[in-house]
Structure formats: C-alpha cells, structure tokens
C-alpha positions as a Markdown table, in Angstrom:
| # | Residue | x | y | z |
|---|---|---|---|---|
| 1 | Unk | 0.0 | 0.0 | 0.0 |
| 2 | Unk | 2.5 | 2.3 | 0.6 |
| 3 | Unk | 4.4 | 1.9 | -2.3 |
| 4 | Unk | 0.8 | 2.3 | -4.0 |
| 5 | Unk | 0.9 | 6.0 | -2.3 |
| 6 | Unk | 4.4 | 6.8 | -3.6 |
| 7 | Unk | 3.5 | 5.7 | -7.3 |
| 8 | Unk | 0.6 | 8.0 | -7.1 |
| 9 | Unk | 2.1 | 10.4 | -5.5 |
| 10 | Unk | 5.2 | 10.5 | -8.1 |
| 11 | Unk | 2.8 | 10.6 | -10.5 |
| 12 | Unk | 1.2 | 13.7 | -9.5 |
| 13 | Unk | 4.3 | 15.7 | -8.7 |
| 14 | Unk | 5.6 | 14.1 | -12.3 |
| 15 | Unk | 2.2 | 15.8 | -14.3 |
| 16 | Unk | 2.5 | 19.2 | -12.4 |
| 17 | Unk | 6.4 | 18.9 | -13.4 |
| 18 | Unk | 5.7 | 18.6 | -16.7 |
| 19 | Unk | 3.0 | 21.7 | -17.1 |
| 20 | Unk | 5.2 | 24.1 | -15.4 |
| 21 | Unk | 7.8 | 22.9 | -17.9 |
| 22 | Unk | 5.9 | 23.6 | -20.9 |
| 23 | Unk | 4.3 | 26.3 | -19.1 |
| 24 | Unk | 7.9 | 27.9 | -19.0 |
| 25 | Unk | 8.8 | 27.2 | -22.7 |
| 26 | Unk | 5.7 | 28.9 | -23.6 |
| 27 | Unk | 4.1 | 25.6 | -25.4 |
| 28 | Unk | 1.3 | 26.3 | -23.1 |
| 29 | Unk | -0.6 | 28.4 | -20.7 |
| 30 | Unk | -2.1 | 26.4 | -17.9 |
| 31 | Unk | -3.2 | 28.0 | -15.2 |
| 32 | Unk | -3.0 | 25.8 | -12.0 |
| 33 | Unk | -3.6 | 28.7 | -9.9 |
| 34 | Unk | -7.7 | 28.9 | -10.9 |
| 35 | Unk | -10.1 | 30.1 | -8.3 |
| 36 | Unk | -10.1 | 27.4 | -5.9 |
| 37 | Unk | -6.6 | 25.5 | -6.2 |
| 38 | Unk | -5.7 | 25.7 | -3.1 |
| 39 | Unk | -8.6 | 23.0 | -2.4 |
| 40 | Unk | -6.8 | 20.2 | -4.9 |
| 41 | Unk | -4.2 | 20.3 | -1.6 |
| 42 | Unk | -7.3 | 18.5 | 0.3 |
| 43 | Unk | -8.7 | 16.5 | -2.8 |
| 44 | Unk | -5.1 | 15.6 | -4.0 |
| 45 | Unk | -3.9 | 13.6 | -1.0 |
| 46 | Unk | -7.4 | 12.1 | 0.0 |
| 47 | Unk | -7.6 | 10.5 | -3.4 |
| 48 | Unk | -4.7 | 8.9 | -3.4 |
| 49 | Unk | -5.3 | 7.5 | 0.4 |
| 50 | Unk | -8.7 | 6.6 | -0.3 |
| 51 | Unk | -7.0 | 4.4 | -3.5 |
| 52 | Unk | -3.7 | 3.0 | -1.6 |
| 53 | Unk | -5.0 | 2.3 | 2.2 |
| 54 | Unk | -7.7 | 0.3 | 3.7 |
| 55 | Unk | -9.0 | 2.7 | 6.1 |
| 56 | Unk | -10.7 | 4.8 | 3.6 |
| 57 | Unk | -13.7 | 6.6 | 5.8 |
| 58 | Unk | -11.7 | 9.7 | 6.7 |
| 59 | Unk | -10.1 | 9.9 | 3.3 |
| 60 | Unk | -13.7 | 9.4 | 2.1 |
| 61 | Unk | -14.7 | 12.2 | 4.0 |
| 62 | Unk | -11.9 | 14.6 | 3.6 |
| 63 | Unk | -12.1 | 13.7 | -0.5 |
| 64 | Unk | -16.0 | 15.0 | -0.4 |
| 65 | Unk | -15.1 | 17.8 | 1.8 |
| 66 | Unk | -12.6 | 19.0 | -1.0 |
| 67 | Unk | -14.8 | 18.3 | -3.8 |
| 68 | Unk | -17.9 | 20.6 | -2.4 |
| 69 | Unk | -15.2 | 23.7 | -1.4 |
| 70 | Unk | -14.1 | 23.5 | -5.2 |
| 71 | Unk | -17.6 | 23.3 | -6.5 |
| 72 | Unk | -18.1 | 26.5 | -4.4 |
| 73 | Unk | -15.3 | 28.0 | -5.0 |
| 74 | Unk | -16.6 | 27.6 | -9.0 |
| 75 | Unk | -19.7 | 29.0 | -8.0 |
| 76 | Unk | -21.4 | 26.0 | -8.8 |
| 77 | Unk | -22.8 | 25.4 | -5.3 |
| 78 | Unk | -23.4 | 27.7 | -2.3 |
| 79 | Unk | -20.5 | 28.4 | -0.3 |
| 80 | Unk | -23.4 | 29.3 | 2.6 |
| 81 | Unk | -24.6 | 26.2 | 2.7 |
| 82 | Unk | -21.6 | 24.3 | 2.3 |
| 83 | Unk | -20.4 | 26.0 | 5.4 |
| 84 | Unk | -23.8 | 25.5 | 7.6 |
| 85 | Unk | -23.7 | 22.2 | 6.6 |
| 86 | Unk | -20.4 | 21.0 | 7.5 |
| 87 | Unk | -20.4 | 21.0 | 11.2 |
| 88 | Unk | -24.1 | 18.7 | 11.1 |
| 89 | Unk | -22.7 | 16.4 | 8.3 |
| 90 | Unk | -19.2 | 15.8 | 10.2 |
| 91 | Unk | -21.1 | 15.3 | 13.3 |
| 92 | Unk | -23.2 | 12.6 | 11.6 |
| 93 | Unk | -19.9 | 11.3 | 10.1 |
| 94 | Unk | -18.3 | 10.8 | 12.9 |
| 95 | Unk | -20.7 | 9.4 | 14.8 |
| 96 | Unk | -21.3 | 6.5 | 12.9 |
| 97 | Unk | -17.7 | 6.0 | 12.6 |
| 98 | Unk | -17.7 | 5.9 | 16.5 |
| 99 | Unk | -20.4 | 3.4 | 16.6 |
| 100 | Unk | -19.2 | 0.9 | 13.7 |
| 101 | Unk | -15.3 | 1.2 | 14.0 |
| 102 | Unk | -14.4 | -2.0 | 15.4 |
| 103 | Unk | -10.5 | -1.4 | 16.0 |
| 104 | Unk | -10.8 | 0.6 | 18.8 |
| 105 | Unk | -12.6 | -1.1 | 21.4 |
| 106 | Unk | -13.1 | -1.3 | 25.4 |
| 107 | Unk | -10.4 | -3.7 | 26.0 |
| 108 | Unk | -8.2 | -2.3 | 23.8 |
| 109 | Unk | -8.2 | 1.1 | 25.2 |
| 110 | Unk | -8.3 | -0.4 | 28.8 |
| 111 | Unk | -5.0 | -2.6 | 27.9 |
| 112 | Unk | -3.2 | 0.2 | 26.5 |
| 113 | Unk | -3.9 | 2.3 | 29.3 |
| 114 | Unk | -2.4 | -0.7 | 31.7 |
| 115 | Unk | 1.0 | -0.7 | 29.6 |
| 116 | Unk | 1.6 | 2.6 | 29.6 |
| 117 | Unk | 1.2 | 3.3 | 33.2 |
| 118 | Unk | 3.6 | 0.4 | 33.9 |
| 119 | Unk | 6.4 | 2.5 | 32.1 |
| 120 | Unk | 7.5 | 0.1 | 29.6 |
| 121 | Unk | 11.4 | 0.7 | 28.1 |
| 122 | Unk | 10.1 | 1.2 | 24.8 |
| 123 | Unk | 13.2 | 1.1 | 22.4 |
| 124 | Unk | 13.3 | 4.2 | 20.5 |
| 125 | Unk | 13.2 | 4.7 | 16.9 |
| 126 | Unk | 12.9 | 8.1 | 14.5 |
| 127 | Unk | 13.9 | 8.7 | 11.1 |
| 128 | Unk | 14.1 | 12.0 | 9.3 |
| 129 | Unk | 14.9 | 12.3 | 5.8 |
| 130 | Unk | 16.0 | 9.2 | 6.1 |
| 131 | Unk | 15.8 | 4.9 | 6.8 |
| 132 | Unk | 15.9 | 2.9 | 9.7 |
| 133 | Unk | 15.9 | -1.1 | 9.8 |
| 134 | Unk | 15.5 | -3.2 | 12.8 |
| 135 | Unk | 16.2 | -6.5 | 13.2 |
| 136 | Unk | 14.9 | -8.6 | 16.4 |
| 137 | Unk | 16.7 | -11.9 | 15.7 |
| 138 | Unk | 16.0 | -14.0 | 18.7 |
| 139 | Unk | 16.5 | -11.3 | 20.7 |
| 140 | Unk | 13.9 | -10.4 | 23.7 |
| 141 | Unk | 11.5 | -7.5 | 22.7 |
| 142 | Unk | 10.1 | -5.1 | 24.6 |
| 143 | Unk | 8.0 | -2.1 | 22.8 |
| 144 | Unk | 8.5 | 0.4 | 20.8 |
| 145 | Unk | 8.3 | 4.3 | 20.3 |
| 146 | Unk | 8.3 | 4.6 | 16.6 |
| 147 | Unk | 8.8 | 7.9 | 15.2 |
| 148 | Unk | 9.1 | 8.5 | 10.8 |
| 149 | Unk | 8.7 | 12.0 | 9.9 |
| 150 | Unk | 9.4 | 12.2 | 6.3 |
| 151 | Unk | 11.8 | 8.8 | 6.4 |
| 152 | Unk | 10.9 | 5.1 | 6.7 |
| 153 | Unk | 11.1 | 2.8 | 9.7 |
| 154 | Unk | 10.9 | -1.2 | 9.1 |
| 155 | Unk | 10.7 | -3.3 | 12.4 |
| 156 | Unk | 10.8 | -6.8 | 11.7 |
| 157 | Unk | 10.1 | -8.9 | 15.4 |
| 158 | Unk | 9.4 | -12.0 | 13.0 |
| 159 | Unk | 11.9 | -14.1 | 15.6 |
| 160 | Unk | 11.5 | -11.8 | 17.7 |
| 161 | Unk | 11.2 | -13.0 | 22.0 |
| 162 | Unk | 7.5 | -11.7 | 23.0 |
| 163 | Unk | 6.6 | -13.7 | 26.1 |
| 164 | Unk | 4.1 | -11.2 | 27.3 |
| 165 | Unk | 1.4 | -8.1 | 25.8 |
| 166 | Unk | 3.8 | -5.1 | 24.1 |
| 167 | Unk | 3.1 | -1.8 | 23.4 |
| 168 | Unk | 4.7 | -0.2 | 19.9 |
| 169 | Unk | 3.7 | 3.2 | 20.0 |
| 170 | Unk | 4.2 | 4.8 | 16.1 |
| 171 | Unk | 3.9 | 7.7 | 14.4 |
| 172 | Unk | 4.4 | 8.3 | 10.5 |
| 173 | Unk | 4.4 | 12.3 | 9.4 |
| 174 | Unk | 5.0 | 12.2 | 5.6 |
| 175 | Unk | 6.6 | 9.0 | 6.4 |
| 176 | Unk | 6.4 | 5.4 | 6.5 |
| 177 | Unk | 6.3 | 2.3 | 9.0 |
| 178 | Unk | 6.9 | -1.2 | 8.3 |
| 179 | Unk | 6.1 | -3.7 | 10.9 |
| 180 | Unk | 6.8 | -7.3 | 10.4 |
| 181 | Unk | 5.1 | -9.0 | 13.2 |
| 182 | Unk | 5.7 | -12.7 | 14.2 |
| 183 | Unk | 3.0 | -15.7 | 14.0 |
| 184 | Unk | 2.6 | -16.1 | 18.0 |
| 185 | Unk | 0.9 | -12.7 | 18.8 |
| 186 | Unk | -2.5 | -11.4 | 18.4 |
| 187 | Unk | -2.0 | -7.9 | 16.4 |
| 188 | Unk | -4.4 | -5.0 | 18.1 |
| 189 | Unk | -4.7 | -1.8 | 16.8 |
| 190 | Unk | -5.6 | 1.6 | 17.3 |
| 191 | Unk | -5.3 | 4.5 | 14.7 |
| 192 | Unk | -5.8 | 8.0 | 14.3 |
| 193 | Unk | -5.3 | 8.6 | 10.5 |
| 194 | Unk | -5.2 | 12.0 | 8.8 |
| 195 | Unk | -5.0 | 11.5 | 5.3 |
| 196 | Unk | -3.1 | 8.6 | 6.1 |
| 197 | Unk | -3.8 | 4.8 | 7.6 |
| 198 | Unk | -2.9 | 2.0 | 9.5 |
| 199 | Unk | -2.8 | -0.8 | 7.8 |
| 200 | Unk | -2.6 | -4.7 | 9.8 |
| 201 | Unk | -2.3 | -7.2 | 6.9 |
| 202 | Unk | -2.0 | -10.3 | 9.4 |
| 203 | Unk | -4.9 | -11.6 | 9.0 |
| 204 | Unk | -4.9 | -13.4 | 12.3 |
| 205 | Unk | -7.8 | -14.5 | 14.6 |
| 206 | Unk | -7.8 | -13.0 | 18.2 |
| 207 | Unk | -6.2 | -16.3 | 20.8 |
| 208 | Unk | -6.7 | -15.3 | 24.1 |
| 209 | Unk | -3.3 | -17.9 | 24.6 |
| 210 | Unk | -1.2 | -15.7 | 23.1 |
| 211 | Unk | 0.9 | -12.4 | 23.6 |
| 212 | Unk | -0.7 | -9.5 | 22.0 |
| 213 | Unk | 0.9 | -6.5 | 20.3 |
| 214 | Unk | -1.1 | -3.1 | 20.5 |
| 215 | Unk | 0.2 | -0.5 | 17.7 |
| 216 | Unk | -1.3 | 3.1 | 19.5 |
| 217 | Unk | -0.9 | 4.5 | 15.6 |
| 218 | Unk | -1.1 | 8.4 | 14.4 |
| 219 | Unk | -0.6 | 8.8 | 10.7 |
| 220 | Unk | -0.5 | 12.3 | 9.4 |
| 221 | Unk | -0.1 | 11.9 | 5.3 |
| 222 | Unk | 1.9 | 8.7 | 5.9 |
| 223 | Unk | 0.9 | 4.8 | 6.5 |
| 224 | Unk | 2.0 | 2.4 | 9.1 |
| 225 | Unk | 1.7 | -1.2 | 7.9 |
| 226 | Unk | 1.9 | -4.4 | 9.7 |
| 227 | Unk | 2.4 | -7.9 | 8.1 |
C-alpha cells in the first residue's frame, strides 16, 4: 500500500512537473492557480489514500469535503450552505464511525492504558529524511516508540522473544512504518489517521493464549503497515 501511495504520488508531482515545464517554454498556458486551487491540496492527498489504504472513511470524507469547497469556489454550489452544513454532516460522520469502528474497542483502550502506566522501556526509533531497519533476531522484545517524519522505519520482530502483551507506540508524518510481526501474537490496533492509515495485513484470529501487540498508531499523510 504504501508503495501504491508513492506511485501516485510520483505521479502527480511528475504531471505538475511537466505543465510548469511547458508552461515555462511557452508551449502552453495552464493556469494551475484557478479560483479554488488551493482546495486540490485536500482533494489531491485524499484521493490517493482513499486508493492505496484500507482505512478509507476519513479519506472518504476529507475527499468530499474538497470536492464541495471547489464546487463553491466555482460558483457551482453555495458556499453558505456548504459552510452551515459542514459542522451537522461531520457530526453525523463521525458518529457513525464511532459506533461501527471495530479497531478501537473497550479492551483495547483499557489494555493500552495498563501498559503505559507500567512505564515500559520502549526502544526508540525516528527517522528523518531518512531509513531505519530493525532487526529482532531472537532477541527479547520489549516495545517500541516509533517515530518516521518524512523517512521510513521497518521493524521486523518475526523471531523476535514476546513472552508477554507489548506496546509499539508509532507515528508516521510524511513517512512510512513497516512492521513485520511474528505468528505467535495477536495484532491490536488503534489508529488516528489524517490523510493517512494504518494498515494490519496479518490476517490473524484474536487467541486469548497468546501475547498480543497493541500498535497506539497516528498517521499524518503517511501509513504504518503491519504484516
């Protein structure tokens, strides 16, 4: 998925590349500065996270909001209206996301609560501009902090020692997270995207037996995966 995001990504910076460039040469005269532009820098990114992630609500969301401020800003719809009906609609919105979001439930919030007041040595991780690989090869884990502001953090804990619940605490800002999780743990997780997800590819059933990682995720234009 994130790799999806990049392409598109690439792709966009690639077109706007290109009409500046012939912009410049005087070949054409595109104005990418119409009345509204500024909104294609809400529209832009939730497009392309609605297409590469799997949580799509908020991109969803944040892709109509976009779409509606640059029909107003056209004059095609009423920027009034638009505007008294935000707060109602996001209200609605969110409540139902609330009520049917199934990844952030009582137990979960309750057991991350537990592990954080018990002070945990997370080991600490942060990339900037840059790449960070780590490598848990039967070696004893115990959390991490998780930090990828325009870089990329991989964690692979596939022989990784996890005798007992840990807490990996990430956030991606324009960045990327990779974590490769091992098969005797449950995978819990709870995210707050903004145009950005987390994304747990495990596919495993819940066995109360075993360990359990919780990912406490924040995404800001940037994905954390697990696999």
């Amino acid at each position: 998925m994130r790799k999806l995001a990049n392409t598109l990504w690439g792709i966009v910076l690639v077109i706007i590349g290109i009409i500046l460039t012939l912009n410049a040469l005087e070949i054409t005269n595109i104005n990418i500065f119409f009345d509204g532009w500024w909104t294609l820098l809400i529209i832009i990114p939730s497009a392309i996270e609605l297409i590469a992630r799997e949580n799509k609500f908020w991109s969803a969301v944040w892709l109509i909001i976009g779409i509606l401020l640059l029909l107003a800003c056209r004059d095609i719809l009423d920027f009034d209206l638009i505007w008294k009906l935000t707060i109602p609609v996001l209200l609605i919105l969110i409540g139902i996301n609330l009520i049917f979001k199934d990844k952030i439930d009582r137990k979960m919030e309750k057991k991350n609560k537990e592990l954080k007041e018990k002070g945990q040595n997370l080991e600490e991780y942060g990339a900037t501009f840059g790449e960070i690989k780590a490598d848990f090869n039967n070696q004893e884990f115990n959390g991490a902090n998780i930090n990828a502001i325009f870089g990329s953090v991989d964690l692979d804990l596939r022989k990784a020692i996890i005798s007992e619940d840990k807490l990996v605490k990430t956030c991606a800002v324009f960045g990327g997270i990779e974590i490769l999780a091992p098969e005797n743990v449950n995978i819990k997780v709870k995210s707050i995207p903004i145009f950005g997800a987390t994304s747990n590819k495990t596919g495993k059933k819940y066995d109360e037996k075993l360990p359990t990682i919780y990912v406490d995720s924040f995404c800001m234009f940037g994905g954390v995966d697990i696999k």
